[in-house]
Backbone bond lengths (Angstrom), bond angles and torsions (degrees), N, CA, C in turn:
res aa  C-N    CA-C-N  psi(-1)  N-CA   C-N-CA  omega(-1)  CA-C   N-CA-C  phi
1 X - - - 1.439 - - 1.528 110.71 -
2 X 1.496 124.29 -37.94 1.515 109.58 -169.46 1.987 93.59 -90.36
3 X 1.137 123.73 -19.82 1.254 111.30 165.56 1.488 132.34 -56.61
4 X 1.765 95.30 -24.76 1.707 101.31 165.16 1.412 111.87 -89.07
5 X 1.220 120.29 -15.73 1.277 122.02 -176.85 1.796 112.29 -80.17
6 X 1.053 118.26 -34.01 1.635 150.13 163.79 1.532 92.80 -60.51
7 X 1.185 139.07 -16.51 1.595 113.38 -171.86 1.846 90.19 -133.92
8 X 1.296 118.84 -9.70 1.522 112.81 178.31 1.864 79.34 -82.33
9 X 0.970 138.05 -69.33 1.489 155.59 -170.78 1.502 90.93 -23.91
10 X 1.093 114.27 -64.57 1.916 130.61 -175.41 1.505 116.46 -47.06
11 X 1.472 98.35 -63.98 1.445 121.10 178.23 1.570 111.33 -48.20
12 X 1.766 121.31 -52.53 1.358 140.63 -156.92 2.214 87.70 -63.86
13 X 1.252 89.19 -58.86 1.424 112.86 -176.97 1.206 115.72 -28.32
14 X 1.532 95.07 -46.75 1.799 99.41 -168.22 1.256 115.81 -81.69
15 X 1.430 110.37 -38.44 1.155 111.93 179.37 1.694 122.52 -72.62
16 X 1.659 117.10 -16.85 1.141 117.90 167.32 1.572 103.20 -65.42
17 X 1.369 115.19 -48.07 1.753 116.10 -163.97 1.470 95.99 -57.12
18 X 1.258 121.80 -44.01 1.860 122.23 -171.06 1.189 94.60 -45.32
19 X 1.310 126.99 -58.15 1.659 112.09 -120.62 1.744 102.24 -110.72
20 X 2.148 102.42 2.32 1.290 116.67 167.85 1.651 94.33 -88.37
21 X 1.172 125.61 -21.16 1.426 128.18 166.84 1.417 121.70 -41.46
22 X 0.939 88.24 -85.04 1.963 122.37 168.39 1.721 102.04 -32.64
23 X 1.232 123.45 -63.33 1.129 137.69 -164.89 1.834 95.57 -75.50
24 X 0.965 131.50 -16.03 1.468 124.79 163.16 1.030 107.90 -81.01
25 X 1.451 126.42 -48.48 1.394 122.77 -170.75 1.386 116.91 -53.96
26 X 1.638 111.56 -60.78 1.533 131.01 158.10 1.476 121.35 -8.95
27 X 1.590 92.50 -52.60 1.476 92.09 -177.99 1.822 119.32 -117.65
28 X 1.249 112.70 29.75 1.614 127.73 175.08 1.357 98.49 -74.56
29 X 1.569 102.27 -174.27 1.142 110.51 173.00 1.767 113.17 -107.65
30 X 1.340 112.95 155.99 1.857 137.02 -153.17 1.334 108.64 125.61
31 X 1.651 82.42 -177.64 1.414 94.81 -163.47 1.790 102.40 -83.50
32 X 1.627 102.13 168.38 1.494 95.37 -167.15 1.632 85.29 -147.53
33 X 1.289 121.99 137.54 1.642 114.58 -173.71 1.606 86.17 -120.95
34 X 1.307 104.53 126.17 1.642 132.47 165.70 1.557 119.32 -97.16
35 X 1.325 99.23 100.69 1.653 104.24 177.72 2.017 116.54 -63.19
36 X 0.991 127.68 114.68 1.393 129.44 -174.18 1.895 98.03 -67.68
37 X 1.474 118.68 -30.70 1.392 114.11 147.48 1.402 115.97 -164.55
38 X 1.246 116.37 132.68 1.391 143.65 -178.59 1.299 124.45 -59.55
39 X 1.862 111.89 -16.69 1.356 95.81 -177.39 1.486 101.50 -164.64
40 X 1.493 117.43 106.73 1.618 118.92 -179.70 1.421 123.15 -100.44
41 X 1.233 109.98 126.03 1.195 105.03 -167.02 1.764 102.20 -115.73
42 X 1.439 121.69 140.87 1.379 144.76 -133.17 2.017 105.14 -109.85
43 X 1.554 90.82 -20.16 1.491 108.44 -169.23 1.832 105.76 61.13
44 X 1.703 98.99 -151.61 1.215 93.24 157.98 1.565 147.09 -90.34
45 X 1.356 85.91 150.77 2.067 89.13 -171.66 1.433 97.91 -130.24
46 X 1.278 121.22 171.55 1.450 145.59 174.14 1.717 103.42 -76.25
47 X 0.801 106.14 132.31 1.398 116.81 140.72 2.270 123.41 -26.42
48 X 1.090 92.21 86.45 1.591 79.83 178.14 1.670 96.94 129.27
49 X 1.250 104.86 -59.25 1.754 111.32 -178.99 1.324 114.01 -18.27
50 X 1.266 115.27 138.29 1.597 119.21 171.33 1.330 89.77 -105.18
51 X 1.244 123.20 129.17 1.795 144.09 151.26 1.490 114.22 -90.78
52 X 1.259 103.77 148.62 1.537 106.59 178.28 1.497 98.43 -139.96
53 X 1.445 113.05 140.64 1.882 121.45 162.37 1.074 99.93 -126.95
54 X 1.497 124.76 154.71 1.495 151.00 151.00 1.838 104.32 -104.33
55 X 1.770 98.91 100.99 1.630 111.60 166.84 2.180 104.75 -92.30
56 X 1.770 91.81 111.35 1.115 85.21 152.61 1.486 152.32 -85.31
57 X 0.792 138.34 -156.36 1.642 129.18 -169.57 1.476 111.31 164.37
58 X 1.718 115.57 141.85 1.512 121.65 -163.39 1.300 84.40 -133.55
59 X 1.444 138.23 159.97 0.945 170.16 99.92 1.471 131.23 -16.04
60 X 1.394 121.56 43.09 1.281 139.92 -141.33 1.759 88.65 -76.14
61 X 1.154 132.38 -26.16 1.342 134.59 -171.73 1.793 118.01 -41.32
62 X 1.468 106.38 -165.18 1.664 97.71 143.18 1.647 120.98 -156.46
63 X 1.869 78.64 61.68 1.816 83.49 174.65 1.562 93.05 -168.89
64 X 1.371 93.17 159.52 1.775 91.35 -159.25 1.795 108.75 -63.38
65 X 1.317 97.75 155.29 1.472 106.09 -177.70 1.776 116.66 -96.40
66 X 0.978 112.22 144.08 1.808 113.79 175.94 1.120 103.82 -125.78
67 X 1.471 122.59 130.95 1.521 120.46 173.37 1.604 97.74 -100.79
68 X 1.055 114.36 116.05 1.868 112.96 174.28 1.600 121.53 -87.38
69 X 1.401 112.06 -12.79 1.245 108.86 170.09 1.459 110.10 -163.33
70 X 1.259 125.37 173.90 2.000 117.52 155.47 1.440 98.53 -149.11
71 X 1.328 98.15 124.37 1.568 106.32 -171.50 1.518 104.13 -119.20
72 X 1.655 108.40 140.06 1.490 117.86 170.01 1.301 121.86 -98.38
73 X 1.112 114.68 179.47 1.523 109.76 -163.08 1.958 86.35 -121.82
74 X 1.147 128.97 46.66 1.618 136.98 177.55 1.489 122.83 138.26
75 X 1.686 93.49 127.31 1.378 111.97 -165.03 1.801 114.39 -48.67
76 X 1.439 117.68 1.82 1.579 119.79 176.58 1.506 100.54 -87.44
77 X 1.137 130.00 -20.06 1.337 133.86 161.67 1.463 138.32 -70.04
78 X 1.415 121.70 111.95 1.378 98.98 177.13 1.735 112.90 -140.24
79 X 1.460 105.58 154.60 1.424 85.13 170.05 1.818 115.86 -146.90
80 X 1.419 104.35 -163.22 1.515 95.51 -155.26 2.080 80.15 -144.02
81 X 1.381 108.60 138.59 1.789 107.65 -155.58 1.765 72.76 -171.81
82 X 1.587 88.43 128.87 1.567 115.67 170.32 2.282 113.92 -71.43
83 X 1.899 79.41 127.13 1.646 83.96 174.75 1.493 124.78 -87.33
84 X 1.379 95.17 1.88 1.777 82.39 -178.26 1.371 114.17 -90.77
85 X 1.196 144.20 -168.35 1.693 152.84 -172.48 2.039 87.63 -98.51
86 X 1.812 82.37 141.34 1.247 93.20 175.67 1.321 95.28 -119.44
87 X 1.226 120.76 142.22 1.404 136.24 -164.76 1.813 102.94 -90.45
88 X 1.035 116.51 -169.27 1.834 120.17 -162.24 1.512 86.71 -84.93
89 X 1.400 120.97 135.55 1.244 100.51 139.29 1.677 101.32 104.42
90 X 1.295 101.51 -18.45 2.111 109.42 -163.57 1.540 88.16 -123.36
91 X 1.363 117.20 140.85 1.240 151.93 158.90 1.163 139.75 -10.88
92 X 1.256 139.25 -158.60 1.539 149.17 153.92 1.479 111.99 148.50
93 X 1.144 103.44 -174.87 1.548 132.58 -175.97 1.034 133.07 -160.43
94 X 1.385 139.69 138.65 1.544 158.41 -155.62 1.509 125.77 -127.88
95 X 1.428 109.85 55.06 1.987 107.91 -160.96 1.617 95.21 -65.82
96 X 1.510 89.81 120.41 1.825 97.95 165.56 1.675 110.07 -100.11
97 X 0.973 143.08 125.14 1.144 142.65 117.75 1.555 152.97 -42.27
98 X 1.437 126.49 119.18 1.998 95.84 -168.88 1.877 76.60 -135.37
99 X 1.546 98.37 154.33 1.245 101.83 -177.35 2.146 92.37 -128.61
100 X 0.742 106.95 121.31 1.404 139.03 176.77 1.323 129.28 -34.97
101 X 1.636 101.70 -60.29 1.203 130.00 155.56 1.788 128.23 -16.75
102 X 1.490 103.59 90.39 1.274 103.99 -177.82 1.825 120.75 108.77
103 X 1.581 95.21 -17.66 1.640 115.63 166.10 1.385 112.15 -70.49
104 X 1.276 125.15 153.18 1.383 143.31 132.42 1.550 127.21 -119.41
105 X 1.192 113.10 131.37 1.375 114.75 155.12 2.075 103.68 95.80
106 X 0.866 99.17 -134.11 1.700 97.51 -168.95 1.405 119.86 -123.46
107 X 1.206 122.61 119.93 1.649 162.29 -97.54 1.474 113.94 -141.72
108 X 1.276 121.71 104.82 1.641 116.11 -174.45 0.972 93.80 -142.71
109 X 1.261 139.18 107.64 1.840 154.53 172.79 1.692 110.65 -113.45
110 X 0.976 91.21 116.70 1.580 96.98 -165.58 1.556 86.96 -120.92
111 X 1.862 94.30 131.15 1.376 125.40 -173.20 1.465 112.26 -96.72
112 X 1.415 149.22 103.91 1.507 129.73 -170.20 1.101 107.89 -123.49
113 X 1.648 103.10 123.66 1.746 117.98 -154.32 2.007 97.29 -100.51
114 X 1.435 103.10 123.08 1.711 109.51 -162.08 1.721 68.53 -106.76
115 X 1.847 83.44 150.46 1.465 116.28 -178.95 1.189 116.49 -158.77
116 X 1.759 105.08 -176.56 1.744 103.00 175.09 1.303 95.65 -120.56
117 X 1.656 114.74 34.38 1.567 115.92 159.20 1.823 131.12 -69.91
118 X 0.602 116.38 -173.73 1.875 108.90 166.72 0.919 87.29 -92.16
119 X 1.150 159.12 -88.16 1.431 144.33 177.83 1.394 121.25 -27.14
120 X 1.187 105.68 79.59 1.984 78.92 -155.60 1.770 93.08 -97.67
121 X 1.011 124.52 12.30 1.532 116.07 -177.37 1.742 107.04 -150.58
122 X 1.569 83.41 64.29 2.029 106.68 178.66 1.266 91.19 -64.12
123 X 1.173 121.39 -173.43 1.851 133.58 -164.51 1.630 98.66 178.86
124 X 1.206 129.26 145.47 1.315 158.98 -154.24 1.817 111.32 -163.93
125 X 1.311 120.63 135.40 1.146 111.30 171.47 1.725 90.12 -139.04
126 X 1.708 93.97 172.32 1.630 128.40 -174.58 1.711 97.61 -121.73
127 X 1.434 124.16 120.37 1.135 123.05 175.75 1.693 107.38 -102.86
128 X 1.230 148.06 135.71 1.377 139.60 137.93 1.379 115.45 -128.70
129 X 1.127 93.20 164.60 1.936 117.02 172.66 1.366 97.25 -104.92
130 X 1.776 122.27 115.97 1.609 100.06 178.16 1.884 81.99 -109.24
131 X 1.303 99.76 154.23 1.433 117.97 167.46 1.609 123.12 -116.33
132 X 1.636 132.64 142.85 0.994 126.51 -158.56 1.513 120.68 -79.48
133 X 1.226 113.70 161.89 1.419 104.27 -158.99 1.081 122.67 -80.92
134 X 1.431 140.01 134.75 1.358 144.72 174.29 1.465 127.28 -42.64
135 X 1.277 129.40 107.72 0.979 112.21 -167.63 1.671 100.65 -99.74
């Protein structure tokens, strides 16, 4: 019994030290990309429809930002995200695209934008309901 108690004791531990971890990092200094909103949702669409969003985002940090990649979670998704360094304080944008075609029903594609932010693995999603096509 105190050998399980010795490893609940351990376990509790670690996970307090992580998440005082995390919470330093959070708040150090770099760049930090702030989504103005995290999650658009499209309502309903047709079957086939191409949708388009523009996710903005600031640079709330205080050192320039690099976005190194934005990856989707399915090839009906695509998007278009600036390569140069965004400086403290200055802007950007994230055009997502979702193409429809071949969907049914209701739609959560989550976009996760990799960086050299403290945040370095922000996330954004596109919600829809696609409905079938009218014949």
């Amino acid at each position: 019994m105190k050998l399980f108690m010795v490893i609940v004791g351990i376990f509790i531990f670690s996970l307090t030290y992580s998440q005082e971890a995390s919470l330093e990092d959070e708040t150090g200094s770099g760049a930090r990309v702030t989504f103005l909103e995290e999650t658009h949702d499209f309502g309903d669409i047709v079957q086939g429809d191409k949708v388009e969003y523009v996710f903005a985002f600031e640079n709330t940090g205080n050192e320039p930002l690099i976005l190194s990649n934005v990856l989707t979670t399915c090839g009906c998704t695509a998007t278009n995200w600036p390569r140069d360094p965004i400086s403290p304080g200055r802007s950007g944008e994230i055009a997502v695209s979702f193409n429809s075609a071949g969907k049914m029903g209701k739609q959560n594609k989550v976009i996760t934008v990799v960086s050299n932010a403290i945040n370095a693995h922000s996330r954004v999603r596109i919600v829809s309901n696609v409905l079938p096509k009218k014949e």
